[in-house]
MARZARO-794544 format. One line per field, with one value per residue (C-alpha): residue number from 0; residue in one letter; x, y, z. Coordinates in Angstrom, 1 decimal, always signed. Layout:
# residues N
pos [NUM / ...]
code [A / ...]
east [X / ...]
north [Y / ...]
up [Z / ...]
END
This chain:
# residues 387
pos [0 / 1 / 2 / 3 / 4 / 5 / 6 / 7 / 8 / 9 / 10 / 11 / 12 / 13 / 14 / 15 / 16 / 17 / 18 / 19 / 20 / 21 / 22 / 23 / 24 / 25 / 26 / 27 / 28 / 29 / 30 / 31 / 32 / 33 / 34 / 35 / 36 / 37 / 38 / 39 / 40 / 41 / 42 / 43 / 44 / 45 / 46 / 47 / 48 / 49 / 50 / 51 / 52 / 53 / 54 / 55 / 56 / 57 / 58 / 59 / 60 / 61 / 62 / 63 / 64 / 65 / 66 / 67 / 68 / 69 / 70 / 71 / 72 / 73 / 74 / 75 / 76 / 77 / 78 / 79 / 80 / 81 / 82 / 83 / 84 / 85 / 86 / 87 / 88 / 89 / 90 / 91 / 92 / 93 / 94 / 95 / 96 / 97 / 98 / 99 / 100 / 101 / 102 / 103 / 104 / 105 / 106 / 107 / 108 / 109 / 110 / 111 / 112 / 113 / 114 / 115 / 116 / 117 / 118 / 119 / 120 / 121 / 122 / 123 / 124 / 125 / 126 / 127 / 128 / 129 / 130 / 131 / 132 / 133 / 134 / 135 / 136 / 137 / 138 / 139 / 140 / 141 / 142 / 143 / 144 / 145 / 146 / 147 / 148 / 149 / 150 / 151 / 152 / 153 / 154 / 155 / 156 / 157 / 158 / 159 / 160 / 161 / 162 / 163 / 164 / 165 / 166 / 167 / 168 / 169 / 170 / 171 / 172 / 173 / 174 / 175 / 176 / 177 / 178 / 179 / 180 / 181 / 182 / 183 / 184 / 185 / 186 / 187 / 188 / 189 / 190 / 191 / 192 / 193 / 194 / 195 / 196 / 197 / 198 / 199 / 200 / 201 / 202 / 203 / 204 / 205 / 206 / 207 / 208 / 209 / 210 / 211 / 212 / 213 / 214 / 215 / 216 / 217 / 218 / 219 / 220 / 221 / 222 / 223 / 224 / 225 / 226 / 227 / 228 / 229 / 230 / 231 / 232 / 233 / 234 / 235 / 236 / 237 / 238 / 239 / 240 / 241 / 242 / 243 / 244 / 245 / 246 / 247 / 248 / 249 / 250 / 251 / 252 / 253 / 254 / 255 / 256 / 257 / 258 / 259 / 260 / 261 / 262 / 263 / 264 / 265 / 266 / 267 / 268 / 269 / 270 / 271 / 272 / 273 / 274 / 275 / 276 / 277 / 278 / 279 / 280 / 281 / 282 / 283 / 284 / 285 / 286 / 287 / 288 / 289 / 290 / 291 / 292 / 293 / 294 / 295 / 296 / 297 / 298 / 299 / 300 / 301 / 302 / 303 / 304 / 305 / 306 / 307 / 308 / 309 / 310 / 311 / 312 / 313 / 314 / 315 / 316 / 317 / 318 / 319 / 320 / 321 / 322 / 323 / 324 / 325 / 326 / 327 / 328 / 329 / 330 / 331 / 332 / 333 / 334 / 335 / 336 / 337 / 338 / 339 / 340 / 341 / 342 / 343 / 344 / 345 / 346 / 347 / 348 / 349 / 350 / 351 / 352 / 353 / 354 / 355 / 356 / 357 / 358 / 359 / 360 / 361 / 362 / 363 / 364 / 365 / 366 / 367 / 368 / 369 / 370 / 371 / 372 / 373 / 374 / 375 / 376 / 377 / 378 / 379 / 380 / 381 / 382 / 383 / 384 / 385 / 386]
code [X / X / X / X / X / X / X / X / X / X / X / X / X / X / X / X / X / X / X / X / X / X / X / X / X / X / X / X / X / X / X / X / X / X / X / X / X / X / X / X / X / X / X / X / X / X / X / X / X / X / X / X / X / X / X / X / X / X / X / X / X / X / X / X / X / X / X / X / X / X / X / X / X / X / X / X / X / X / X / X / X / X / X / X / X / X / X / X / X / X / X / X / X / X / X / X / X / X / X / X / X / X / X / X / X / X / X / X / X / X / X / X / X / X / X / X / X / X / X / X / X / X / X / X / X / X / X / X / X / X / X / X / X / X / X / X / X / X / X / X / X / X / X / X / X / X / X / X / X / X / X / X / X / X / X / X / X / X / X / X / X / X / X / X / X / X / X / X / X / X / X / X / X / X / X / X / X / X / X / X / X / X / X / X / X / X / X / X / X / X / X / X / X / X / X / X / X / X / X / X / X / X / X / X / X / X / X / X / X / X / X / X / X / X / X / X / X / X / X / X / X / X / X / X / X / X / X / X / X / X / X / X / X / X / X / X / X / X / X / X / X / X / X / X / X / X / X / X / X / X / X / X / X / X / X / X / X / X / X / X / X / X / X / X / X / X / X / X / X / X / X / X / X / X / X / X / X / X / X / X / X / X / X / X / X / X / X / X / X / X / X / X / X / X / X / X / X / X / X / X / X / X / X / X / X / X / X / X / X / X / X / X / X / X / X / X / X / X / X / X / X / X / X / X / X / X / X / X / X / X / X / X / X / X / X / X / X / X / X / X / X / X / X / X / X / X / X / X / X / X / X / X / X / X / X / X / X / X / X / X / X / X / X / X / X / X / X / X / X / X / X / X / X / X / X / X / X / X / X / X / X / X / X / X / X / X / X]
east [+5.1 / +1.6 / +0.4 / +1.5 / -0.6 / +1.2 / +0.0 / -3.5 / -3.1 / -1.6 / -3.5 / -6.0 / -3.1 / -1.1 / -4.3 / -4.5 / -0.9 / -1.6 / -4.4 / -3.0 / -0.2 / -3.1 / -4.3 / -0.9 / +0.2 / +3.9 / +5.8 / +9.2 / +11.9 / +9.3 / +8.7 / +9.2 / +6.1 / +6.1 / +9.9 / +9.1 / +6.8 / +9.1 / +11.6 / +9.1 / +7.3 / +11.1 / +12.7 / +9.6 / +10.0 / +13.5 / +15.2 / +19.6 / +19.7 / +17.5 / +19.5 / +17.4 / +18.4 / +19.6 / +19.6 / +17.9 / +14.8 / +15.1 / +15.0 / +17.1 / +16.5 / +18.6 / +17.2 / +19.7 / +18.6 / +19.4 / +22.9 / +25.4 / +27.1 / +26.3 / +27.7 / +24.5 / +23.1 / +19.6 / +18.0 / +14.5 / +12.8 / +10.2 / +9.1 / +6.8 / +6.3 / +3.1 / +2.2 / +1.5 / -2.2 / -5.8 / -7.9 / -11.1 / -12.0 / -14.1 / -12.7 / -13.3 / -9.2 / -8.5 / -5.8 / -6.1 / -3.9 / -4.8 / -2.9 / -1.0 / -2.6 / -0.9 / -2.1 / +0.8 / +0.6 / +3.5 / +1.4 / +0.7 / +4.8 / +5.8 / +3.3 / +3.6 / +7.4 / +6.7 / +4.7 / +7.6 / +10.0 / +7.7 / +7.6 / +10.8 / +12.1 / +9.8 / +11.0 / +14.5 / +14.0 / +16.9 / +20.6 / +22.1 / +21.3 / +17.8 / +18.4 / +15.1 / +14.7 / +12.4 / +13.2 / +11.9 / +11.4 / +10.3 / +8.2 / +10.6 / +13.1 / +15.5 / +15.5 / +17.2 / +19.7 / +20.6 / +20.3 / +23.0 / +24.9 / +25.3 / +26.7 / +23.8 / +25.0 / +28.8 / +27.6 / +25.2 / +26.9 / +24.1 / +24.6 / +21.4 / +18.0 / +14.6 / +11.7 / +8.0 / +4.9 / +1.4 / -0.4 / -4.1 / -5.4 / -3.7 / -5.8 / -5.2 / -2.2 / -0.6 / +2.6 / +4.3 / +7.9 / +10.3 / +14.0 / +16.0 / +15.0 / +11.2 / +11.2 / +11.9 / +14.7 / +13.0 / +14.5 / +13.5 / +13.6 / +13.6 / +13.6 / +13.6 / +13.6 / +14.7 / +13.6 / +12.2 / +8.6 / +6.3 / +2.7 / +0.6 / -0.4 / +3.5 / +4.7 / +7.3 / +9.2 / +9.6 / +11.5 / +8.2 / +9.0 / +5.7 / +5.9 / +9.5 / +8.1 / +5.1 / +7.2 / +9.5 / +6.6 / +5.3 / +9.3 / +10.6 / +7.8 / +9.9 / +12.4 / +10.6 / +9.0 / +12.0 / +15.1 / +14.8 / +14.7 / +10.7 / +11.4 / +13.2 / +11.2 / +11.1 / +8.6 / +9.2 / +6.3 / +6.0 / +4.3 / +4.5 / +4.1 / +4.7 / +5.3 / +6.3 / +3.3 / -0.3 / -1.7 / -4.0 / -1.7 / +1.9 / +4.0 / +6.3 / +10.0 / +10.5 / +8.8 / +9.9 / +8.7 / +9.4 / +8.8 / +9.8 / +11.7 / +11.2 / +13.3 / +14.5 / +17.9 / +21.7 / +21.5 / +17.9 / +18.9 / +21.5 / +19.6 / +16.7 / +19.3 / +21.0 / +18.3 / +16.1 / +19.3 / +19.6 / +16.1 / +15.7 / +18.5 / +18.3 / +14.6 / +15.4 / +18.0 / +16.1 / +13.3 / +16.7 / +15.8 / +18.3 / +18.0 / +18.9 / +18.1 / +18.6 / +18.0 / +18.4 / +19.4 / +16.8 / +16.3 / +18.1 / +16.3 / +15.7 / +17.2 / +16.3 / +19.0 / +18.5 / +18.9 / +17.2 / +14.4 / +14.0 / +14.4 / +11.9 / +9.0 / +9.7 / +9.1 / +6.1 / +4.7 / +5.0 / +2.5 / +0.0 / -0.2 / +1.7 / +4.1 / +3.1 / +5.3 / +5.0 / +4.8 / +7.3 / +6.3 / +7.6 / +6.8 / +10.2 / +11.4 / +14.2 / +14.6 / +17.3 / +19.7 / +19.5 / +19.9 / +22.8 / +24.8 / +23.7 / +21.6 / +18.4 / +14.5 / +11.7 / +8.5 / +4.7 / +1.9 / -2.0 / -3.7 / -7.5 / -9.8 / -9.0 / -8.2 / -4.5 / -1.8 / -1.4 / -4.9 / -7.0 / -9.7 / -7.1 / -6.4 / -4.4 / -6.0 / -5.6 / -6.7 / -3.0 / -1.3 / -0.7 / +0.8 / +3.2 / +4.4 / +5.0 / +6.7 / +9.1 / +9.6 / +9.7 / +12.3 / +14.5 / +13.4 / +14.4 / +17.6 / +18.9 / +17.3 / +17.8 / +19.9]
north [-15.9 / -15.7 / -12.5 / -9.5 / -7.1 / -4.1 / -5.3 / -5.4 / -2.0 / -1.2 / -3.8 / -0.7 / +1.3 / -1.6 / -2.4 / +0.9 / +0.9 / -2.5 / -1.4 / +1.8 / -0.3 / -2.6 / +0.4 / +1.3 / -1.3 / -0.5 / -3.9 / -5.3 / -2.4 / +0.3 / +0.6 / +4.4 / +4.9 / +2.2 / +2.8 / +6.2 / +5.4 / +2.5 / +4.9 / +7.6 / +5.3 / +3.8 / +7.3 / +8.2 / +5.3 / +6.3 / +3.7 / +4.3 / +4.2 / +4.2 / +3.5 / +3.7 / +2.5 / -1.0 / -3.4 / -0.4 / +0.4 / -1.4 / +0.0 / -1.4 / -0.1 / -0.5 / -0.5 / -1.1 / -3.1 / -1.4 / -3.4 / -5.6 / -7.6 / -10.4 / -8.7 / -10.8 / -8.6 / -10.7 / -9.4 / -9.7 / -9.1 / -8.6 / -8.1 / -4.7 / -5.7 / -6.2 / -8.3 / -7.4 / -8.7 / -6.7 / -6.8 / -8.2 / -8.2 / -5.3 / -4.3 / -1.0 / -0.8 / -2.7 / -1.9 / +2.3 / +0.9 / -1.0 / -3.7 / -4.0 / -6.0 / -6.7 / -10.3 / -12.5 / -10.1 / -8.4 / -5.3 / -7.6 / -8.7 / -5.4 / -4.0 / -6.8 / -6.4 / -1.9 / -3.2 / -5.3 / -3.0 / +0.0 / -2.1 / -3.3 / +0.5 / +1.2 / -1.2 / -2.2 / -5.0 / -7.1 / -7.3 / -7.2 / -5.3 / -5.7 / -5.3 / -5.0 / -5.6 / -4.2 / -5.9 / -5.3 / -7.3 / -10.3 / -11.7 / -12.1 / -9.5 / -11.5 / -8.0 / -10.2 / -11.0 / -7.1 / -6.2 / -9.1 / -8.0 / -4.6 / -5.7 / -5.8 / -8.7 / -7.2 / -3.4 / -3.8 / -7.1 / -9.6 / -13.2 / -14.5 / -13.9 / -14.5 / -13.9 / -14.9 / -15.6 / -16.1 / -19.0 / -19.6 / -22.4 / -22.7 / -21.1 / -17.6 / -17.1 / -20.7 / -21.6 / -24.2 / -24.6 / -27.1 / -28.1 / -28.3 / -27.9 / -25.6 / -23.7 / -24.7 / -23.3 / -21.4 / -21.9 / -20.3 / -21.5 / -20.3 / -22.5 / -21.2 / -23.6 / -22.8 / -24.1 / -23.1 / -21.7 / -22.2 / -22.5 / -24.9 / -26.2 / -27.7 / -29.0 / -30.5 / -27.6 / -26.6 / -27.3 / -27.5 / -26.2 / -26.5 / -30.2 / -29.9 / -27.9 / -30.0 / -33.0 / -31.3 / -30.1 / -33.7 / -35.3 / -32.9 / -34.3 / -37.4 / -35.7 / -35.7 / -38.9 / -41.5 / -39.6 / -37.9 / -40.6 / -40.8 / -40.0 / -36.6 / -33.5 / -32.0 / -30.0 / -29.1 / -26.8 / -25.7 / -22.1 / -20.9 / -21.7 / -19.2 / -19.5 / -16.7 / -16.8 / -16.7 / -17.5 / -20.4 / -21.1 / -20.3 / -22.7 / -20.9 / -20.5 / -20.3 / -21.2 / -20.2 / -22.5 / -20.5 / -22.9 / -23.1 / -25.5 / -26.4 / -28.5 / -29.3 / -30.4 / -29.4 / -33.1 / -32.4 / -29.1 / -30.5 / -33.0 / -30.4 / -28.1 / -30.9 / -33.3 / -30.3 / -29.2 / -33.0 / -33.5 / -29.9 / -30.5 / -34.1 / -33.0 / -30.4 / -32.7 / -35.3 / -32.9 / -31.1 / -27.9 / -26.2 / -25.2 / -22.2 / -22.7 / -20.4 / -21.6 / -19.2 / -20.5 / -18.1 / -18.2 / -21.3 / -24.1 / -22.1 / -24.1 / -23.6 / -24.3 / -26.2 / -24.3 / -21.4 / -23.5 / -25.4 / -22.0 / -20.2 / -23.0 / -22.7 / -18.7 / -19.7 / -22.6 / -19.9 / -17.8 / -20.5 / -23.5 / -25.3 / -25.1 / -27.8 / -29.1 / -27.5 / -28.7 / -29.3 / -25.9 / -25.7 / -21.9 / -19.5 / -17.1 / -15.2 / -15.1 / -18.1 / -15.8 / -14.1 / -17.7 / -18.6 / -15.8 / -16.0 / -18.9 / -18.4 / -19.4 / -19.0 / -19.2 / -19.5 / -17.8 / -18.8 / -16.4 / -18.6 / -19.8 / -17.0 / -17.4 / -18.9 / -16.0 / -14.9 / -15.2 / -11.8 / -12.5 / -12.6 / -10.3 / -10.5 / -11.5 / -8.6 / -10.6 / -12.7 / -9.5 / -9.7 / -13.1 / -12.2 / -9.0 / -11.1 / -13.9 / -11.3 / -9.6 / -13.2 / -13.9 / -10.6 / -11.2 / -15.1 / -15.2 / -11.9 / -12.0 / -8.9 / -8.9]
up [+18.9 / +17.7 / +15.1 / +16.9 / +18.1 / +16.4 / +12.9 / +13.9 / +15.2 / +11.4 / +9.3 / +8.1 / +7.4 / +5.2 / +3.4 / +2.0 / +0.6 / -0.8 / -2.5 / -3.7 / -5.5 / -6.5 / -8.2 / -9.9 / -11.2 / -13.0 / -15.1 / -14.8 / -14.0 / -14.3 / -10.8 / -10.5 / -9.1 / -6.3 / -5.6 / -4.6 / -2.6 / -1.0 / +0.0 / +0.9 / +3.7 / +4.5 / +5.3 / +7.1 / +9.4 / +10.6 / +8.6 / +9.2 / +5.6 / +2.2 / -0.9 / -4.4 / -7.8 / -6.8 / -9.8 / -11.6 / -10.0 / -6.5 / -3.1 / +0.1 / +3.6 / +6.7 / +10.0 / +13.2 / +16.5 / +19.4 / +20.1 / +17.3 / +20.0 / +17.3 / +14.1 / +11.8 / +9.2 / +7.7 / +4.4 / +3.7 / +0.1 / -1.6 / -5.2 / -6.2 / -9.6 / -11.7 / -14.9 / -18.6 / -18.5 / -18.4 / -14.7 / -14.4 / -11.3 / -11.0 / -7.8 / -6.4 / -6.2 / -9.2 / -11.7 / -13.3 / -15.7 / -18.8 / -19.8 / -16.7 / -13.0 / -9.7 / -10.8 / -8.4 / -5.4 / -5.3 / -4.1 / -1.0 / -1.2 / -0.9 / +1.6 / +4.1 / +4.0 / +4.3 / +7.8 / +8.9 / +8.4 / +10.4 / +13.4 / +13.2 / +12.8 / +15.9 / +18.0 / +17.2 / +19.5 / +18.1 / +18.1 / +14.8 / +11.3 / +9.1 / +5.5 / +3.6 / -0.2 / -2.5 / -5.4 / -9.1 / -12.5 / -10.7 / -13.6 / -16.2 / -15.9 / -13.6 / -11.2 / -8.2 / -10.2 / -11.0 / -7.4 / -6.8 / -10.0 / -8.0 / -5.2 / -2.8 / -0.8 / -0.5 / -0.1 / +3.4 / +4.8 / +4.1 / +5.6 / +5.6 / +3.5 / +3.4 / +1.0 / +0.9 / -1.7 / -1.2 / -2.0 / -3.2 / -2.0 / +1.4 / +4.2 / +4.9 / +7.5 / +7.1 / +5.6 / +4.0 / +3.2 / +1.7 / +2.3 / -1.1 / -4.7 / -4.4 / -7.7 / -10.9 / -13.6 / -16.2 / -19.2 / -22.6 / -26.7 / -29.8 / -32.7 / -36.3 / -39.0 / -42.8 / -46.1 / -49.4 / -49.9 / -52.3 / -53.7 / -51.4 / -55.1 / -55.7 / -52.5 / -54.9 / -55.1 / -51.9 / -48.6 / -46.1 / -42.9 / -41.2 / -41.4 / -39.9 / -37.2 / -36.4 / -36.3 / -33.7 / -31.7 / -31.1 / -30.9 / -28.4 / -25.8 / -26.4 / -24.5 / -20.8 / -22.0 / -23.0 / -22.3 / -18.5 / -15.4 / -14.5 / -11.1 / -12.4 / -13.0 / -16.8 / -19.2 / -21.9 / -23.9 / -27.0 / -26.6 / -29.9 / -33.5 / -36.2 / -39.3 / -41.9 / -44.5 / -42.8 / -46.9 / -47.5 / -50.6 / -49.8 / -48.1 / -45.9 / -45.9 / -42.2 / -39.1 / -35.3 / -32.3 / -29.0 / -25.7 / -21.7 / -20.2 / -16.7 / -14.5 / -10.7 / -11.7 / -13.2 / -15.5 / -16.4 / -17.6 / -19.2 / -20.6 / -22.1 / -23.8 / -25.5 / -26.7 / -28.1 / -30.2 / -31.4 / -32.3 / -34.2 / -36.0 / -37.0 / -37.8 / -40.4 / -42.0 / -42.9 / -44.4 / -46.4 / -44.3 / -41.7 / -38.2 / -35.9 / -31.8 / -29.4 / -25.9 / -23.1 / -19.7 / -17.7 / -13.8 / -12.1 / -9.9 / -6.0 / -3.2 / +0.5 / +2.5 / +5.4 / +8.1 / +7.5 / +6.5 / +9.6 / +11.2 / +9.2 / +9.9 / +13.2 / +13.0 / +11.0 / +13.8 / +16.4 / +14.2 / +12.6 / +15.0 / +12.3 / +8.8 / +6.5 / +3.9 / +0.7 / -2.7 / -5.5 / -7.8 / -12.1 / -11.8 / -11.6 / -9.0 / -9.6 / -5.5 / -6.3 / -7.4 / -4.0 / -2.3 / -5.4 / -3.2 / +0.7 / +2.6 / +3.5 / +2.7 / +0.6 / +2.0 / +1.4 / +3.3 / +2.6 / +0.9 / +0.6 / -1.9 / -4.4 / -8.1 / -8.7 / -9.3 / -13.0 / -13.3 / -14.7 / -11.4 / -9.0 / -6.3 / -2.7 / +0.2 / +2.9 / +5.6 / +5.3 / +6.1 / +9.8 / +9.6 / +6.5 / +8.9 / +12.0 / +10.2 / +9.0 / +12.5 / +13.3 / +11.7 / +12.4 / +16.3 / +17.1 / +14.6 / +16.3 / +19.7 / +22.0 / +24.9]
END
């Protein structure tokens, strides 16, 4: 099944809503904007059902094939929203709004999946129910787990589902994929050690907590570097280091570390949260300070399951020529708590020699967008074929 022909028929048409929402950028579960317009373009299409205000600000759509002898109801999602950071692209449609840029495209995410779901409204060519997901607070907010936390799953039947990301680097319209672990758990830190403050002039008298802090920030790389299996996958970073005075002559009282934890595993996860509680505290012991760690267990490690993999390169060789394998990535997506409830996929599709996502001169590449809508109908069309 190569592109098909229907999305270069639309391909003008889905580049102008991309770059519309390109324009109008909106952050974490403030999607009212781009919601509306979701369920605007999904009604229009003659979808059997629109429901808004999933998991907040999300949008689902329901679109029947012309027979159910089969029973299978397949979800599809994808993200709409944008990150906290300032455009520089100087693009004719880049971001209206200051401090906020479609900077991972989700605007292409969220189009590509609007095109899909046209065509698949059109022609109904399958037997068996298409769910699709518009999810929001992607970056951060953990919005796929609200939309689960709602019942999503339970409420329109879903057995299976499916999501895709773009990819810099990878030529435009190919796709990689990997079985198993794909995504790393992001987990968050916040460290806050305790003394006594004082004049810089009489370290004497006080309890220093910036040497307890930069002692931890070099120990806890100990942690990925003589406690976790080499052949396991850990990082731990220190982000931030603030301490409570910003004088040239006061020695401060307090100082917070905040940090990410990434890992691939349940033991490495383990591992992280317990060893960065041991260190702290046997750090601020020994300098007669105290400790306070809070370490929040964020989005877990996303697991393709193997069948729908397999399946979904195979929708994705019948497009490109080819589906390579994909590399191990220490970035989150929240998409795992979608495949913590049903099995399904995660995909990448090529979007060129652009700037890496998150990234103030990045932008989506339109010309990926036919291959992301067929890979979609793709998917609805071979796992639920007509007739």
């Amino acid at each position: 099944m190569p592109v098909k022909n229907r999305f270069a028929e639309l391909h003008d048409e889905i580049t102008a809503w991309r770059r519309d929402l390109h324009e109008n950028p909106e952050i974490l579960f403030e999607t009212h904007r781009t919601s509306a317009i979701v369920a605007e373009k999904l009604e229009a299409f003659g979808c059997d059902e629109v429901v808004t205000g999933i998991g907040r600000t999300g949008v689902v759509g329901v679109i029947k094939g012309k027979s159910d002898s089969s029973g299978k109801v397949i979800g599809l999602r994808a993200d709409m929203d944008a990150l906290p950071m300032t455009e520089t692209t100087g693009l004719p449609h880049a971001s209206k709004t200051e401090g906020a840029m479609h900077a991972c495209g989700h605007d292409g995410h969220t189009a590509m999946l609007l095109g899909a779901a046209q065509y698949l409204a059109e022609t109904r060519n399958f037997d068996g129910t298409v769910v699709v997901i518009f999810q929001p607070a992607e970056e951060g907010g953990g919005g796929g787990k609200e939309m689960c936390d709602d019942g999503m799953m339970e409420r329109f039947g879903v057995q299976e589902v499916y999501g895709m990301h773009n990819w810099p680097g990878q030529p435009v319209g190919q796709f990689a994929i990997r079985p198993g672990p794909f995504f790393a758990a992001t987990d968050l830190f916040s460290i806050e050690f305790k003394g006594k403050g004082g004049h810089g002039a009489k370290p004497q008298e006080t309890v220093d907590t910036t040497v307890m802090a930069a002692h931890a920030v070099t120990a806890l790389q100990t942690i990925a570097s003589r406690n976790a299996d080499p052949i396991d996958r850990l990082v731990v970073s220190v982000t931030s280091f603030d301490t409570s005075s910003h004088a040239f002559n006061v020695i401060p009282g307090g100082v917070t570390l905040k940090g990410t934890v990434r890992t691939m595993s349940p033991e490495m996860r383990d591992l992280a949260e317990s060893r960065i509680k041991q260190i702290c505290e046997g750090i601020a012991g020994t300098f007669g300070g105290s400790v306070q760690i809070d370490y929040t267990r964020n989005y877990p490690v996303m697991i393709n399951h193997d069948d729908q993999t397999a399946f979904a390169a195979e929708v994705a060789r019948g497009i490109s020529g080819d589906c390579n394998e994909a590399p191990l990535v220490m970035g989150g997506e929240d998409f795992a708590f979608m495949l913590e409830e049903r099995p399904g996929a995660y995909i990448l599709v090529g979007n060129g020699d652009t700037a890496m996502v998150h990234n103030t001169e990045y932008d989506f590449n339109d010309e990926a967008i036919p291959a992301g809508c067929s890979w979609w109908a793709g998917i609805v069309e071979q796992r639920m074929p007509a007739g």
